[in-house]
C-alpha angles and dihedrals in degrees: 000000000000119000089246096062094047108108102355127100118281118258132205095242077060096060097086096058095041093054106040079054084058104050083033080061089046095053091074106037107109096216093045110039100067083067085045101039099092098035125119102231095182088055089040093048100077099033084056098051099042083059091060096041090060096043100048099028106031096231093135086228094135108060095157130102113263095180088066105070098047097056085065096052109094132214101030121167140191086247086051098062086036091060092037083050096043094038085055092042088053087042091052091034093055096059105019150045115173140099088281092052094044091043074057103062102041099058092055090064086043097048085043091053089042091045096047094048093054093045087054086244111142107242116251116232112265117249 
């Protein structure tokens, strides 16, 4: 995090480093990284923030199917999408305060409870 993010609004051109923090955290969360492990972050990196950027500044870069990947993943639970959520809230917490950051967070616990519902997973209480 540079001095200049800390305590101002997330921006798209800050998506990228955000989110590589975040998968860089998972890669080290024992419940986590097994779903991460052989993915090709350098591939998934700009799919994932084109989608927020979609989602949080409206620039239609992301036109794919999310939900997709995830119903072939085995073995989901309701503590994986609460780790995945908390993990993204402390990512987002640890650079950024604003509306955007804020709007962040917020659709991760949307697109978990979403997620979870469609895959029949009973959604985990927010914290």
């Amino acid at each position: 995090m540079s001095a200049e993010s800390a305590g101002r609004d997330l921006r798209d051109d800050d998506l990228h480093d955000v989110l590589s923090s975040f998968y860089a955290e998972l890669d080290h969360d024992p419940l986590l990284a097994p779903y991460f492990a052989g993915l090709d972050m350098a591939a998934h990196m700009p799919r994932i923030v084109a989608f927020w950027s979609t989602l949080l500044f409206h620039t239609r870069r992301y036109s794919d199917n999310a939900f997709l990947p995830h119903q072939r993943i085995p073995g989901l639970t309701a503590e994986h999408f609460a780790r995945w959520v908390e993990t993204l809230g402390g990512a987002v917490d640890g650079r950024f305060s604003g509306p955007a950051a804020e709007q962040m967070k917020t659709l991760a616990h949307r697109i978990a409870y979403s997620m979870q519902m469609r895959l029949g997973i009973p959604p985990f209480a927010p914290a």
